[in-house]
Phi, psi and omega in degrees: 000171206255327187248149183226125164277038168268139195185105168266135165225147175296097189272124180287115145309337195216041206258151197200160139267130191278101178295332176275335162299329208269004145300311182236038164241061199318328179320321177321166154156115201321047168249173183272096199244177182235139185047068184277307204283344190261336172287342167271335174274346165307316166284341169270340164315323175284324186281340179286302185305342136349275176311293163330310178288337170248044172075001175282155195235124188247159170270101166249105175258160194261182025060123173255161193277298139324096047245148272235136203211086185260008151242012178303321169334335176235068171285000159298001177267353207265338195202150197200147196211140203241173174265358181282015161095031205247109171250125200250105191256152201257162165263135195246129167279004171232122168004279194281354164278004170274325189310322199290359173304142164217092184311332173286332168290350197265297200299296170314316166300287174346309176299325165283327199235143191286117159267129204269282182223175190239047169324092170277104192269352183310344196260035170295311217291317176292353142262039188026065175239044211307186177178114255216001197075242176235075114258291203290342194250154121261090218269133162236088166295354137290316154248019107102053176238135202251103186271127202198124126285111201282133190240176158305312180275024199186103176233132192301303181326327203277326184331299190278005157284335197281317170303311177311334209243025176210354182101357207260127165278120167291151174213088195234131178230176180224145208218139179219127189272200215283000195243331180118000202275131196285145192277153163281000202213140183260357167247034175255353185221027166187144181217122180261097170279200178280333192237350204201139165240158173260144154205155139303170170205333160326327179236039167265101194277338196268110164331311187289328167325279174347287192319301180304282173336327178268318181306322168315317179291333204280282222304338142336301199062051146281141154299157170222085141302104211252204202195164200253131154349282207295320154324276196317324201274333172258066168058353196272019150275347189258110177220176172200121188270141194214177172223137204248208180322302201293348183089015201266176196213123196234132174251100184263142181211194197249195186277308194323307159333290195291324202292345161281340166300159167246137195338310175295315162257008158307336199289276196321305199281343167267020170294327173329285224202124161275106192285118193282142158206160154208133175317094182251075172284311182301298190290325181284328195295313204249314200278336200060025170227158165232215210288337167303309184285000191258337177271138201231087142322111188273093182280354184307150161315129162295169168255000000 
């Protein structure tokens, strides 16, 4: 299935701005706010009550203060859990966004959720080679294709090990914001639902690229919503479709996300979907991720 109502997230202790991301994280940004850490867990405490409240069932851990993780708030990039019983941890690209792999949260999920095996991609990390998890992939796990833009963070070798070992077909393309700048994570400008895709395309400059990307989606049957340089620079690539107790199908985003849209494709996308939201201002302002990146989709079996 493309969607799960499961879900884990990380409640932060320590959020800050990250100085080792924020070279190639334009999202970012470096300002002088007061109580950043007490104002982000107000926000993830709202978007965790958010979800809840329309029945999705998150996994919420806490954060430890040690070793020092100012970006734990996003754990899909460190980990990702499939259905075939498979937890796949990723090479990570900055020293302390490594810290955040914790085997005691893989052990707490077990108890609930079946684990088959653990394909560990980390020792990527010792040829300075990253893959970012679903920040680097945007996976359609129905047609068991992986979509990446390439970055520092998203290198085609380990891509093309994530493939091998998993059944998944590459769709690698290259991306850019409004600067010429390469985007870091291929899920701040596409989202793949079941039925629909988001994307910027704006900020695919190579025609033949382009080209590929839409014919995929079309072969698909995806719809293609697209979206402006100026939507991506406000979060509205980062979205993630979920399903909730009930089987109802959910577009979770931050507020910032929805309020860039325009009437026409709030129109498109709720044909869908009912779009979940809450105001993550602090967490997209310092972390540079918004509400995609804070969700670790569980495709695992229950126990």
């Amino acid at each position: 299935m493309q969607t799960t109502s499961h879900l884990l997230m990380i409640r932060p202790v320590d959020f800050k701005f990250n100085q080792q991301t924020a070279g190639n994280n334009k999202f970012q940004q470096d300002a002088v706010d007061a109580d950043v850490q007490s104002k982000a867990v107000e926000e993830f405490d709202g978007l965790v009550v958010s979800l809840r409240e329309n029945q999705v069932d998150v996994t919420v851990i806490d954060d430890t203060i040690q070793p020092e993780t100012p970006d734990s708030i996003f754990p899909n990039n460190w980990v990702s859990f499939h259905e075939s019983g498979a937890v796949i941890l990723y090479p990570m690209f900055s020293q302390n966004r490594r810290q955040e792999r914790r085997q005691d949260i893989l052990e707490q999920l077990n108890q609930r959720f079946v684990v088959e095996n653990i394909l560990d991609l980390s020792n990527y990390e010792e040829r300075d080679s990253f893959l970012e998890g679903t920040g680097s992939l945007v996976l359609d796990r129905v047609a068991k294709l992986a979509y990446a833009c390439r970055s520092v963070r998203t290198n085609e070798v380990v891509i093309e090990e994530f493939c091998n070992r998993t059944g998944y077909k590459a769709i690698l393309f290259d991306a850019v914001d409004g600067t010429g700048f390469h985007i870091y994570h291929t899920n701040v400008m596409m989202c793949i639902a079941e039925q629909f895709a988001v994307i910027c395309l704006d900020a695919v400059p190579d025609a033949l690229q382009k080209q590929l990307i839409k014919d995929s989606l079309m072969e698909t049957d995806k719809e293609i919503i697209e979206i402006s340089i100026d939507q991506m620079n406000h979060f509205a690539g980062n979205m993630l479709q979920v399903i909730n107790k009930s089987g109802d199908h959910l577009l979770v985003m931050s507020e910032q996300a929805l309020f860039s849209l325009s009437k026409k494709q709030i129109e498109r996308l709720n044909r869908y979907n009912k779009i979940v939201t809450a105001p993550i201002y602090t967490i997209e302002k310092h972390g540079g991720g918004s509400a995609r990146c804070m969700l670790a989709e569980i495709h695992l079996n229950t126990r």
